[in-house]
C-alpha positions in Angstrom: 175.7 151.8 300.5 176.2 155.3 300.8 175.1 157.8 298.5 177.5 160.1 296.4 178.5 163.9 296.9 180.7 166.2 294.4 181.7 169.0 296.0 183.3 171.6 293.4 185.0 174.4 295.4 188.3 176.4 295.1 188.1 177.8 298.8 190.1 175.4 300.7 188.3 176.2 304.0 185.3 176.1 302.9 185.5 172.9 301.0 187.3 171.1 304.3 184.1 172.6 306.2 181.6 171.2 303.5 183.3 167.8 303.7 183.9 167.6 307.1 179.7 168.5 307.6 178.4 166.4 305.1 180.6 163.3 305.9 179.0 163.3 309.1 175.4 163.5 307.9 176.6 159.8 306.0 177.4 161.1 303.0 179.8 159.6 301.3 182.1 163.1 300.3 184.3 163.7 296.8 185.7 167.4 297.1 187.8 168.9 293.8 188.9 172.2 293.4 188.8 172.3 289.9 186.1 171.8 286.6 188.9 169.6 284.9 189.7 167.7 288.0 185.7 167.1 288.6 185.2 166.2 285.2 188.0 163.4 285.2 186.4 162.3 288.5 183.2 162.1 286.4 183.9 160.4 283.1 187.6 158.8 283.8 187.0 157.7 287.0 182.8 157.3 286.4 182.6 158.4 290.2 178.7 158.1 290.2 177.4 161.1 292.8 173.6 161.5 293.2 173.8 165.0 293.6 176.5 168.0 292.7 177.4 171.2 295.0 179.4 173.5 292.7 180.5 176.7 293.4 179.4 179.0 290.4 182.9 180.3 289.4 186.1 178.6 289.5 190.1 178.8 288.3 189.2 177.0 285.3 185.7 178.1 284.1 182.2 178.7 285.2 180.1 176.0 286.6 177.2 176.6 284.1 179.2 176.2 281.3 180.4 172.9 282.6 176.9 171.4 283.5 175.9 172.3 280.0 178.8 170.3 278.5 178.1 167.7 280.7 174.4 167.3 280.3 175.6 165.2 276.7 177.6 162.9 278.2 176.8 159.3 279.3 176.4 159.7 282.9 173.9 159.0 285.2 171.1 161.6 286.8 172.4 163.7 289.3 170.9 167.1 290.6 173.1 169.8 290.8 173.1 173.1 293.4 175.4 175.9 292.3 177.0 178.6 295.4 177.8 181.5 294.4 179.1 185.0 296.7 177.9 187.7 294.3 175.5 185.7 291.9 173.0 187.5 289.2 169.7 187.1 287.8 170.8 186.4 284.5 173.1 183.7 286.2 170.4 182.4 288.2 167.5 182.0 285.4 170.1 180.3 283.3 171.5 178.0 286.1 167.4 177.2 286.3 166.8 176.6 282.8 169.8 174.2 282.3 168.1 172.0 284.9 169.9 172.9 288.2 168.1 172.0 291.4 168.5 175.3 292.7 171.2 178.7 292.7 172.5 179.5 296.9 174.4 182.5 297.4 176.7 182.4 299.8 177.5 182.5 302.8 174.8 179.7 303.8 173.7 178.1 306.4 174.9 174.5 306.4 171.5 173.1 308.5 169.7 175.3 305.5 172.0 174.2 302.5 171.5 170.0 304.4 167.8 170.4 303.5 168.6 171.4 299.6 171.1 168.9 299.1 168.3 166.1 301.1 165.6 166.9 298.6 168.1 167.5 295.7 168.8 163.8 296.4 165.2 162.5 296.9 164.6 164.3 293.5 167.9 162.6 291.5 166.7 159.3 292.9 163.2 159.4 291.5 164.8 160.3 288.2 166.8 157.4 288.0 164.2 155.4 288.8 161.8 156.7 286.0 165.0 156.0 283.6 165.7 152.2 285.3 161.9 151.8 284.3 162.4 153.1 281.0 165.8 150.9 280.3 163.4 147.9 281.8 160.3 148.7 279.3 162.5 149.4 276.3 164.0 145.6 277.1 160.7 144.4 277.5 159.4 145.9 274.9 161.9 145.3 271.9 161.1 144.4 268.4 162.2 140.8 269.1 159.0 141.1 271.5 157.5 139.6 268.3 157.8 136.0 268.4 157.8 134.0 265.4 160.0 133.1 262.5 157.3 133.0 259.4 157.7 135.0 256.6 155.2 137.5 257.5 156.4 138.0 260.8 160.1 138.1 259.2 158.9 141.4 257.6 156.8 142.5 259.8 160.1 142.9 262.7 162.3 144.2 259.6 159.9 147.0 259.4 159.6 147.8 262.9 163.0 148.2 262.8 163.3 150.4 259.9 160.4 152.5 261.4 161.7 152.6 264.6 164.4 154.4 263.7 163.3 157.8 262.3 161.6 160.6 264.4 157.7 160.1 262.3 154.8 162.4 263.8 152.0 159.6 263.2 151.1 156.1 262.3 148.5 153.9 261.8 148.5 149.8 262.7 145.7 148.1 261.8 145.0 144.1 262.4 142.5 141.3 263.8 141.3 141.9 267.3 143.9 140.4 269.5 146.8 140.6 266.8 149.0 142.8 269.0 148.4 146.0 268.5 148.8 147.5 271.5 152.3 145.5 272.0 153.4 146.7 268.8 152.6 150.6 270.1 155.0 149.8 272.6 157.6 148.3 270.6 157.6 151.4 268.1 157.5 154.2 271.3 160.4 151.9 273.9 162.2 151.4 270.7 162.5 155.0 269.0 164.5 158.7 270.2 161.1 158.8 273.2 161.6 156.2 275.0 162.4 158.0 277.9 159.2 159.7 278.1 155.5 159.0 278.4 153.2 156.6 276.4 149.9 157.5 277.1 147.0 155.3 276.2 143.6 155.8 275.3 140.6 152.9 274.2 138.4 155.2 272.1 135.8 152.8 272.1 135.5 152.5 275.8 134.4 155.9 276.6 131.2 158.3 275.9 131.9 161.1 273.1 131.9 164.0 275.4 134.5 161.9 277.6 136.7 160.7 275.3 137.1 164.9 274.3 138.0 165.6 277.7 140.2 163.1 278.4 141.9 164.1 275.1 142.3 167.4 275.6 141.7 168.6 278.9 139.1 170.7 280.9 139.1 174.0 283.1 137.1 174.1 286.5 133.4 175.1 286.0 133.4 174.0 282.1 130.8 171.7 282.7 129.0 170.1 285.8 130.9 168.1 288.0 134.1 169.7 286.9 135.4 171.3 290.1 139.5 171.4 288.8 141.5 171.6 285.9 142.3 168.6 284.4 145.6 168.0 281.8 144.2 165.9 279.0 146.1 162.5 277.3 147.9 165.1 274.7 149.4 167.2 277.2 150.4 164.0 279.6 151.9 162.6 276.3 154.0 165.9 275.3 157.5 165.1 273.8 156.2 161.3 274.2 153.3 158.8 272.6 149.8 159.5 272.2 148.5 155.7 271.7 144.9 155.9 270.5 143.0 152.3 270.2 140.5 151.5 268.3 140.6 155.2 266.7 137.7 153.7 263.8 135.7 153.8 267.0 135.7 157.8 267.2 132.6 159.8 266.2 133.1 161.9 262.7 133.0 165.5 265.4 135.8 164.9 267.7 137.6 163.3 264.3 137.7 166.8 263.2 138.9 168.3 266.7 141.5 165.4 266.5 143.1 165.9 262.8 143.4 170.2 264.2 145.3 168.6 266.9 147.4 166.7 265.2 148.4 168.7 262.4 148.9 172.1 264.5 150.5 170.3 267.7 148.1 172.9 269.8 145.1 171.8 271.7 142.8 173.7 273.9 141.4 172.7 276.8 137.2 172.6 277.2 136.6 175.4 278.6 139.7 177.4 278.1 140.1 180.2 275.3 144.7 179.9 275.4 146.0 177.1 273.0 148.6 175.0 274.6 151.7 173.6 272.5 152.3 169.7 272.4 154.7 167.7 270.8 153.0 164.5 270.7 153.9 161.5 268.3 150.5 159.7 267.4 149.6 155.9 267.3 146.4 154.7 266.1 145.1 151.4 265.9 142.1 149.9 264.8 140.4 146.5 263.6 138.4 148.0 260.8 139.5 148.9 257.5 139.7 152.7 257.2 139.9 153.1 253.5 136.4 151.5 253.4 135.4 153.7 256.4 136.2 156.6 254.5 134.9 155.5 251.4 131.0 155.0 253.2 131.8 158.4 255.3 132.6 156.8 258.7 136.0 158.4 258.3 137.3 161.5 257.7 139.3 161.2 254.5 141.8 164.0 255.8 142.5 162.3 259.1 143.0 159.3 257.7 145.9 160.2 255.1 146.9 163.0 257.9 147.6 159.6 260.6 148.7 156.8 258.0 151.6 158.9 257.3 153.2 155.3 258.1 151.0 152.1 258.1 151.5 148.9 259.5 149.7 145.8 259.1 149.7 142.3 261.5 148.7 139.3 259.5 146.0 137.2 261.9 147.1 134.3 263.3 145.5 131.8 261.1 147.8 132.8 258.4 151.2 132.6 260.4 150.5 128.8 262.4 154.1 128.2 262.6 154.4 130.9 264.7 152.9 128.9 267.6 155.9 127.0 267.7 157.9 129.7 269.5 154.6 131.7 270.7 153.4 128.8 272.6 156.3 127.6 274.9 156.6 131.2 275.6 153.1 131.6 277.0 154.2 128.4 278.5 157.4 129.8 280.3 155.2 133.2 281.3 152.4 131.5 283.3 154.7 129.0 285.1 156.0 131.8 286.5 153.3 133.2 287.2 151.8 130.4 288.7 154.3 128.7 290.3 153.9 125.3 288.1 156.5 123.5 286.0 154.2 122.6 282.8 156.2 121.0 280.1 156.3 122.7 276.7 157.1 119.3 274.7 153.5 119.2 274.2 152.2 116.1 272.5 151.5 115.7 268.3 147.7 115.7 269.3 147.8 118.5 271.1 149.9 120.4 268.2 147.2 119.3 265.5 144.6 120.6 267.5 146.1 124.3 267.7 146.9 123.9 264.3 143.6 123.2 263.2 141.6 126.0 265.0 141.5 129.1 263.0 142.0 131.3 265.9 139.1 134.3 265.6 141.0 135.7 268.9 144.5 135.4 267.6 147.3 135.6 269.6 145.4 137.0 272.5 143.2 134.0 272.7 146.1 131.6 272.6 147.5 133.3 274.8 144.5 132.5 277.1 143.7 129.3 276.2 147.8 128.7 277.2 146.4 130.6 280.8 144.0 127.9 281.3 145.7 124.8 280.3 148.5 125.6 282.6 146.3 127.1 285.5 144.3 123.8 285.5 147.3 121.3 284.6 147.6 118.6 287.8 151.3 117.6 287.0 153.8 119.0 284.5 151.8 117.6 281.4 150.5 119.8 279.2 146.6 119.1 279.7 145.1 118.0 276.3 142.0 117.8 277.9 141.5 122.2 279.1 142.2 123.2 275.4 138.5 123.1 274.7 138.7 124.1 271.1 135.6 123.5 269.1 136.7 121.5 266.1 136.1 122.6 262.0 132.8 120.5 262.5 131.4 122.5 265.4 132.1 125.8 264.3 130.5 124.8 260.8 127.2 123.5 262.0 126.9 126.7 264.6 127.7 129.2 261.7 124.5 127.1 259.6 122.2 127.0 262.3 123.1 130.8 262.6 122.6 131.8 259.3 119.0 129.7 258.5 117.3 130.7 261.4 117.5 132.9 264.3 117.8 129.5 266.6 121.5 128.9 267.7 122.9 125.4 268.3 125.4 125.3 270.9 127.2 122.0 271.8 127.7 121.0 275.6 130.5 118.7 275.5 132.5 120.8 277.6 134.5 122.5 273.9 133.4 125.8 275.1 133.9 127.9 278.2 130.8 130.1 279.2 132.4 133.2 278.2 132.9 131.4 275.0 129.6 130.8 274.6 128.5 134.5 275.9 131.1 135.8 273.3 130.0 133.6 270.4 125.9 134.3 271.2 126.8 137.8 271.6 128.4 138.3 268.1 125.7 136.0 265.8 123.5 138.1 267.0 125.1 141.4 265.9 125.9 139.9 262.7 122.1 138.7 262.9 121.0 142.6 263.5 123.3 144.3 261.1 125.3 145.0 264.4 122.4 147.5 265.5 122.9 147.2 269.6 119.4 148.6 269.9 118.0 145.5 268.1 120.5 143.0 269.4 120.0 144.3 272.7 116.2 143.8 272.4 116.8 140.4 270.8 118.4 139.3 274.1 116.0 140.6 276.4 118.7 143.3 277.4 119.6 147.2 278.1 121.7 148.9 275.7 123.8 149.8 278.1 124.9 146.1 279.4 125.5 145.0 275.6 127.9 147.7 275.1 129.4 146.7 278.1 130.1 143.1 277.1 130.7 144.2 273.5 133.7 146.0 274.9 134.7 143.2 277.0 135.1 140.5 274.3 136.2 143.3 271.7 134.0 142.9 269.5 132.6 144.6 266.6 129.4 147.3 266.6 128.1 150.4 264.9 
């Protein structure tokens, strides 16, 4: 298929010539001599060109005027050239700042003007593509992304769509580790007014202090070792989109303060730099710990909190919305079939329903979700395998939570109910609990470096000071 060329020109000659030329460089050619005939082309017609030559002035109007009227109507991206015999500076800048590709004064070379028009079309394609993505995402990523018809959930999608519907500078969701979080982030950004634009994402907890500042906000060359170029920071890649920050009960009390100056002055400054650069930066947070009682033992600053919860949302665990399984697990169901080429049955069988039932999910939703992964990665025919669920029972996690708590002895079972990561995850957080979730002391406790607790801390999400 050909792509689409609006030629806008009142000189006949001139217009044949343009055809004629671009017609044979497989263009596929729509000349008018007129703003009212290309604007019927354009919404009556919906002739879809990928890029626009216009002469500047015309019988009917000038050209800028005309793309600025058109840049609010529902068409599709096209880059657009204006040509002009005796053209200005002040027509120029302006022709610039509406978005046009570029401003040719005539006469011009047509070999020259081919080029312009070539990369005037490479650069319309790319945008459509970022705005095909975005469509995709904001499909993807809608607030019936939430599956589940409890109560809680009920009012938990009647919110997001209340929420998602005003322009609000910050919120705060707060929930279990593996509750969804991070897809509600990108429900609230793919379904609000900046869709179209970035969502940027950030783990506080994964990163060093002095990291985590510079990936925030950015660094000059030579502002600290190592740093041979400038680097933009997450607030600037995130301007006029979302700045998601996970896990923000994670960041250390000093950059909390940078943060909230951020945030409530939309200017940031890069490390190293002495000018203040202007962002417009809507502001997720997330975290797993309660922040009122953070603030309350001075792990929080008070005025960042109440500065972010602007809005607050909350995601009940799992445990307290079962029924939601119902529709959560065929899903999971459907998702790795496809990923894995099987045909797994959802119809699962009553045992195997009173056996999700009964676990109180500590994971939530992200460790059905896996637990799903395995049963349908391991299934042998299109039976749900009863057997790969490997879900220690009320029992088991009772007499491993007493051994835990009367001694510092834990009593695993090895009937095959948990995995080895399991097993790493579940040693891993009796003995922070054991240790006042000190890493120094669990870390010595287990015969290993700081450095590698952190590490798998992070990797099972779990909890430490």
């Amino acid at each position: 298929m050909k792509d689409c060329l609006l030629i806008i020109e009142d000189e006949k000659l001139l217009g044949l010539e343009l055809q004629r030329f671009f017609r044979k460089q497989d263009w596929e050619v729509e000349w008018v001599e007129s703003l009212s005939k290309a604007r019927h082309i354009l919404l009556a017609q919906k002739i879809d060109p990928i890029v626009i030559l216009s002469d500047m002035n015309l019988p009917d109007g000038n050209a800028l005027d005309f793309l600025e009227d058109m840049r609010d109507k529902p068409i599709e991206c096209s880059e657009w050239l204006f040509l002009t015999g005796y053209g200005s500076i002040s027509d120029s800048v302006r022709a610039l700042r509406l978005g046009a590709f570029d401003f040719i004064e005539k006469p011009c070379d047509l070999n020259r003007l081919n080029l312009q028009i070539e990369g005037a079309a490479r650069s319309a394609k790319a945008q459509r593509r970022l705005l095909q993505e975005a469509k995709s995402s904001h499909t993807k990523y809608s607030v019936s992304s939430f599956l589940g018809s409890s109560e809680s959930n009920k009012t938990l999608k009647s919110m997001l769509s209340r929420i998602a519907q005003v322009p609000f500078s910050s919120l705060v969701i707060s929930g279990e580790t593996g509750a969804g979080k991070g897809l509600l982030a990108k429900v609230l950004h793919y379904s609000g007014n900046r869709s179209t634009k970035p969502l940027v994402e950030i783990n506080c907890a994964a990163l060093p202090h002095d990291l985590l500042e510079s990936e925030l906000f950015g660094f000059e060359a030579g502002a600290f070792t190592n740093a041979k170029k400038r680097h933009r920071g997450l607030f600037e890649q995130a301007h006029q989109g979302t700045l998601f920050l996970d896990e923000i009960g994670e960041m250390e009390l000093g950059l909390q303060s940078k943060l909230l100056k951020a945030v409530e002055e939309l200017k940031i400054r890069r490390l190293g730099s002495e000018t203040e650069i202007d962002v417009d930066v809507q502001i997720i947070a997330a975290t797993n710990r309660d922040l009122s009682q953070q603030v309350a033992e001075g792990k929080f600053r008070e005025d960042l909190y109440h500065r972010l919860s602007v809005l607050s949302v909350n995601i009940p665990p799992l445990r307290e919305r079962l029924e939601d399984m119902k529709e959560l697990v065929p899903a999971f169901i459907a998702e790795f079939n496809a990923k894995s080429g099987k045909k797994v049955s959802a119809n699962l069988s009553p045992e195997t329903w009173a056996q999700l039932q009964a676990y109180h999910w500590p994971g939530n939703t992200r460790e059905l979700r896996n637990v799903i992964e395995r049963c349908v990665l391991l299934a042998e025919d299109q039976e749900f395998p009863l057997q790969w669920l490997q879900l220690p029972s009320k029992k088991q996690a009772g007499e491993m939570s007493v051994s835990a708590e009367n001694s510092q002895q834990l009593h695993i079972p090895l009937d095959g109910s948990l995995t080895l990561q399991d097993m790493e995850k579940y040693i891993l957080q009796q003995v922070l609990e054991l240790t006042d979730y000190n890493v120094a002391a669990a870390a010595r406790m287990l015969g290993s470096t700081r450095e590698t607790l952190r590490y798998r801390v992070q990797k099972y999400h779990l909890k430490c000071d």
